[in-house]
DOLOBA-301970 format. One record per residue (C-alpha): x negated, y, z; residue in one letter. Coordinates in pm, whole numbers, plus 50000, padded with zeros to 5 digits. Layout:
      c1      c2      c3   type
       X       Y       Z      A
...
//
This chain:
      c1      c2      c3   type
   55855   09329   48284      X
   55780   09079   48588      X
   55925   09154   48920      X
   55630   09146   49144      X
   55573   09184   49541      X
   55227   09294   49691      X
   55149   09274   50050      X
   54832   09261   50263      X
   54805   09065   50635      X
   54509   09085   50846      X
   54334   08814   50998      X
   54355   08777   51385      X
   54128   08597   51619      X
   54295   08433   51908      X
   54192   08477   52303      X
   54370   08234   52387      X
   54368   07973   52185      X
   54631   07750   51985      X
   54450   07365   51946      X
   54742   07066   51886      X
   55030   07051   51687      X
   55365   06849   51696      X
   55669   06829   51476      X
   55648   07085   51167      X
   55382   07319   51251      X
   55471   07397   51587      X
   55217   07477   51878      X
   55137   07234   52209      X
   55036   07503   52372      X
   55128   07931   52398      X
   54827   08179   52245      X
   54758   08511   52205      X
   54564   08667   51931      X
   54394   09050   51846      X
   54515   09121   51485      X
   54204   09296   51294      X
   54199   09568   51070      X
   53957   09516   50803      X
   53960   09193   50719      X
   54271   09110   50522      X
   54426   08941   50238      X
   54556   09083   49943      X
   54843   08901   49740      X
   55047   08939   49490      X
   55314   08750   49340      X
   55478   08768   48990      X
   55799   08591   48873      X
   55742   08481   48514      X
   56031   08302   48307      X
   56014   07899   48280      X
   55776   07754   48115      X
   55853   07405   47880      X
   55760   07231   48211      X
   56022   07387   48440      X
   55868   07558   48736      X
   55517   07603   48768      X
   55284   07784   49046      X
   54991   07942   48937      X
   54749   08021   49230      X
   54424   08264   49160      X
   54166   08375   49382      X
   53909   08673   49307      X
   54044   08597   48906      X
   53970   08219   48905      X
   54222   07972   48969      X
   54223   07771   49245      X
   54453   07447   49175      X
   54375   07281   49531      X
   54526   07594   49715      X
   54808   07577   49476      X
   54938   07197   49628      X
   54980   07430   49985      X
   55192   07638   49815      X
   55420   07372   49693      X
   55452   07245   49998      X
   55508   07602   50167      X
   55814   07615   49917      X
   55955   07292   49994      X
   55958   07333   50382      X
   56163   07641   50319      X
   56452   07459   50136      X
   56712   07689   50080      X
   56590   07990   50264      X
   56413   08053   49991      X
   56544   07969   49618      X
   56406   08218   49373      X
   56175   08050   49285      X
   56315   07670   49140      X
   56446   07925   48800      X
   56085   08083   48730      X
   55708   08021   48752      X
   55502   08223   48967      X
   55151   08339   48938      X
   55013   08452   49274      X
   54709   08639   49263      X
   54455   08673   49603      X
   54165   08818   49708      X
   53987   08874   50058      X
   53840   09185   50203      X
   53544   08939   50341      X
   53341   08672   50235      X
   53466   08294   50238      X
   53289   08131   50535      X
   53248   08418   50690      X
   53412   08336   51033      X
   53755   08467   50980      X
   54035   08286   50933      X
   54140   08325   50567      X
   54441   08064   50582      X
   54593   08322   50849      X
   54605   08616   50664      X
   54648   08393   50343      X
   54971   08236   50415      X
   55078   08548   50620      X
   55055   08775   50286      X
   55213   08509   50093      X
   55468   08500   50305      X
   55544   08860   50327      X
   55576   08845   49926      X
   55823   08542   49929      X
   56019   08651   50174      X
   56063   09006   49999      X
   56124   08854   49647      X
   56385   08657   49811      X
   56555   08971   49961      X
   56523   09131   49615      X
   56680   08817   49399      X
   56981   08811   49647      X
   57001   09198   49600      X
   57002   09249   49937      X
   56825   09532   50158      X
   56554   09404   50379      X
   56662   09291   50768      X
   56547   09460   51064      X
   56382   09113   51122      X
   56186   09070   50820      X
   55852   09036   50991      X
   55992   08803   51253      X
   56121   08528   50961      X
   55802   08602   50744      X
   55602   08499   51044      X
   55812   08181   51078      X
   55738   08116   50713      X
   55411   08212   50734      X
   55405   07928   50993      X
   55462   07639   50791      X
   55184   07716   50547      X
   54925   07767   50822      X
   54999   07800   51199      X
   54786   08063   51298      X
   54913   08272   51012      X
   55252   08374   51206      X
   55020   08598   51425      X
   54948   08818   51102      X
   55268   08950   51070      X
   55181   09176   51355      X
   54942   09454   51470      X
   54741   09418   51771      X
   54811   09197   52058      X
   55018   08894   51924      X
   55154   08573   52104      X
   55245   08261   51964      X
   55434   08004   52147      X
   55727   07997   52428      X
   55610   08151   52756      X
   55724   08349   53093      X
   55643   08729   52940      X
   55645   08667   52558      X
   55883   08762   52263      X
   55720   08528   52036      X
   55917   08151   52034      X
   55751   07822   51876      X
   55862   07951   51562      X
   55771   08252   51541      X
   55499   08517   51623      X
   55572   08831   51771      X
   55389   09191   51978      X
   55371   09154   52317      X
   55629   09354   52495      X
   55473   09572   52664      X
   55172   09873   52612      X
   54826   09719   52696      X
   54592   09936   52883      X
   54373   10194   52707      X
   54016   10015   52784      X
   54143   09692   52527      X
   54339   09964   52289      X
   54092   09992   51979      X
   53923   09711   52064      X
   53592   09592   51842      X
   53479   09254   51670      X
   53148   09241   51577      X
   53169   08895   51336      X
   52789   08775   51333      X
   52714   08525   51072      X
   52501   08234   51172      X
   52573   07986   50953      X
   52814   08010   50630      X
   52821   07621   50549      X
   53143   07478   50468      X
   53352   07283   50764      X
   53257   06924   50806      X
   53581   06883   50999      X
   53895   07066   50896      X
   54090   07201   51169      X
   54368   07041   51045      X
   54181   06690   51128      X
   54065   06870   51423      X
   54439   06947   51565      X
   54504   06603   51467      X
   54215   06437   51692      X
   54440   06642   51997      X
   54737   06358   51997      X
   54560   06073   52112      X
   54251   06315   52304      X
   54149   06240   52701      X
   54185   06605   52830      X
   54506   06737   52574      X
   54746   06807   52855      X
   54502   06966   53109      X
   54422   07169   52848      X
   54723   07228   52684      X
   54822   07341   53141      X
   54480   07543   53102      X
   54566   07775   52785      X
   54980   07797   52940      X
   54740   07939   53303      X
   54487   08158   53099      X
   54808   08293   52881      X
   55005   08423   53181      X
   54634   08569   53337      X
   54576   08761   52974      X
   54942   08947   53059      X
   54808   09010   53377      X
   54442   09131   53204      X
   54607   09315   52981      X
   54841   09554   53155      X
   54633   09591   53410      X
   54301   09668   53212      X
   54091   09452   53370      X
   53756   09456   53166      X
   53578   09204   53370      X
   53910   08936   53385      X
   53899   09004   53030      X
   53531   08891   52950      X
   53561   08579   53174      X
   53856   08451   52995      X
   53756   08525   52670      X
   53483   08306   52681      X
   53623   08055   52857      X
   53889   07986   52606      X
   53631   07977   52345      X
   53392   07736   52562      X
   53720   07494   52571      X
   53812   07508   52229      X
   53455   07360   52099      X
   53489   07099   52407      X
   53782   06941   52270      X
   53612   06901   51963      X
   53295   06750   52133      X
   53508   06542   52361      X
   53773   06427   52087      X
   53767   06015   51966      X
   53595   06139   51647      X
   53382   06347   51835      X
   53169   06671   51621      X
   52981   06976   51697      X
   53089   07326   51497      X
   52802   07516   51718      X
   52518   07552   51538      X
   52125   07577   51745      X
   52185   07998   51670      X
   52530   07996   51806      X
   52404   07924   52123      X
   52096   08148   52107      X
   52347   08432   52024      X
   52552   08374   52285      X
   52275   08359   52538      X
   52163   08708   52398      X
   52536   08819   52470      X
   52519   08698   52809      X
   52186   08844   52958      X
   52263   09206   52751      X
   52565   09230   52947      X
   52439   09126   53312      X
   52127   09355   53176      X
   52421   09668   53112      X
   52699   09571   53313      X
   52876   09641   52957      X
   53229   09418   52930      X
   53134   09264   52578      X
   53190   08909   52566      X
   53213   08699   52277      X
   53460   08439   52121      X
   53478   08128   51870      X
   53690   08006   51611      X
   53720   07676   51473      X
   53325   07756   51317      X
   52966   07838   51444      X
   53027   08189   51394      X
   53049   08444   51675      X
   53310   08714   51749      X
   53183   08971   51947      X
   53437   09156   52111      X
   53398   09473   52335      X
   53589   09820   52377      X
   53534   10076   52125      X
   53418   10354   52376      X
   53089   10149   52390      X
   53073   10132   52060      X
   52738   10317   52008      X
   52535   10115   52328      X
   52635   09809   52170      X
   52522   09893   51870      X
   52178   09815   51978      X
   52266   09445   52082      X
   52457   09410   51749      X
   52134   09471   51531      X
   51911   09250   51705      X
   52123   08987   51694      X
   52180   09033   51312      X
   51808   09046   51272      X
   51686   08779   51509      X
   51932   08524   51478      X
   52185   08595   51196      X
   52263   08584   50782      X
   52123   08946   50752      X
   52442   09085   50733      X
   52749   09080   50992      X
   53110   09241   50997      X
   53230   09523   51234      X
   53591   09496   51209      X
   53838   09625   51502      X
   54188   09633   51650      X
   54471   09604   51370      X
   54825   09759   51310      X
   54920   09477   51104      X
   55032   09415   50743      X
   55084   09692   50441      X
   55295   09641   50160      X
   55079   09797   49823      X
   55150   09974   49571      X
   55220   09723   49232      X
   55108   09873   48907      X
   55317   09664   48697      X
//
């Protein structure tokens, strides 16, 4: 019988938003992400015996194997040297599957590499025979880390930071929950994913973290997202709706204008990401409703908004969907974070 570990992470979307790297997979700049509920990743890993070849890494998604994902992996396990060494006497075959649809505007590496890690880090614990720490989330989400950045926000539920910062927990290392109770308008907060396009990334965003080194505007904005992260605190405890919106948007209007502004300049909107958010706009100066909406590195749209509005927005949501949209969108909400399953080996 294998010795197996199965975890599920969530995907987050950040507010404020990480864009620039330096060293190994640390952040230019401090961010602060919702972790969702529904969307997640599901992984499991198996330790097999060697194989003739020595160690080998077996990476499947939805059943089929997927040997591109598998060279991440390898190099996950050889930036964690000898924190984690299970693995160099077996094989492993890592099974994954995602509660959404690829290109569906969530951010599948995050919850990925965040499940992954959760499973690495426990076999590890397990080998060495030793009980789990009180910190095991906080060094999964620094191992999480060096497979994908945004991942070490999905070790958390909620409100995460990311980054080193006057009022955070969270370091360039590692995630971690902000330290303090937000206020009951953002608690349950909704995400309304709206599918406008489902094309695959011309630009990468590792390419597109890359363009940030040599880019015009980098440290203003790198000063801008440190600003808008000490203003969220500020949002946050003192539930201010309106604060909340303006931000929000802002952040995601400056993520897409680094992108338009870098050397190797593109465009990730697409025509109906700006219709949609033009829709957002005039329904909320229409309602005086605090839904705003966000970006990730895509042309899909986040919209956010408190879940005691749930049923007046639902209105806004369906248009959209039908006038501008794939047919089809996600209503996901505010996560508690990851859930170790139940293995039936």
């Amino acid at each position: 019988m294998s010795l197996v570990s199965f975890w599920q992470a969530p995907s987050n979307i950040a507010i404020v938003k990480y864009w620039g790297k330096y060293g190994i997979q640390l952040p230019c700049n401090s961010s602060i992400s919702l972790s969702l509920e529904a969307a997640c990743t599901q992984t499991k890993v198996e330790v097999l015996p060697l194989s003739g070849k020595g160690t080998e890494v077996h990476f499947y998604l939805d059943g089929e194997r997927k040997e591109s994902f598998e060279t991440k992996i390898w190099t996950l396990l050889h930036l964690l040297g000898d924190d984690c060494r299970f693995w160099k006497e077996h094989s492993l075959r890592i099974s994954s599957s995602n509660t959404f649809p690829h290109s569906a505007g969530i951010a599948s590496s995050a919850s990925g590499m965040a499940a992954l890690a959760l499973c690495l880090l426990d076999l590890e614990f397990k080998f060495r025979e030793q009980e789990r720490p009180l910190n095991f989330f906080q060094i999964a989400s620094s191992w999480a880390r060096l497979g994908s950045g945004s991942a070490c926000r999905s070790l958390f539920g909620g409100f995460v930071s990311w980054g080193k910062a006057e009022g955070l927990n969270s370091s360039l290392e590692e995630g971690a929950p902000l330290p303090f109770q937000v206020h009951s308008v953002f608690k349950g907060m909704k995400d309304a994913i709206l599918l406008v396009d489902q094309a695959e990334k011309k630009v990468s965003s590792t390419i597109g973290h890359g363009l940030m080194v040599d880019h015009w505007f980098s440290e203003r904005r790198f000063l801008q997202a440190e600003a808008h992260t000490q203003r969220l605190l500020s949002i946050l405890k003192e539930g201010d709706a309106e604060g909340f919106v303006e931000l929000t948007e802002a952040e995601a209007l400056s993520l897409h204008a680094m992108m338009m502004t870098s050397a190797s300049n593109y465009l990730l909107m697409r025509p109906n990401t700006i219709a949609v958010i033009e829709e957002i706009r005039a329904f909320r100066k229409q309602t005086g409703l605090p839904v705003c909406f966000t970006l990730d590195a895509g042309p899909n749209i986040h919209l956010l908004y408190p879940a005691t509005i749930e049923n007046r927005v639902k209105t806004l949501i369906d248009n959209l969907t039908q006038d501008f949209c794939l047919g089809k969108n996600l209503i996901d909400s505010m996560g508690t974070g990851p859930v170790e399953l139940n293995s039936k080996e």
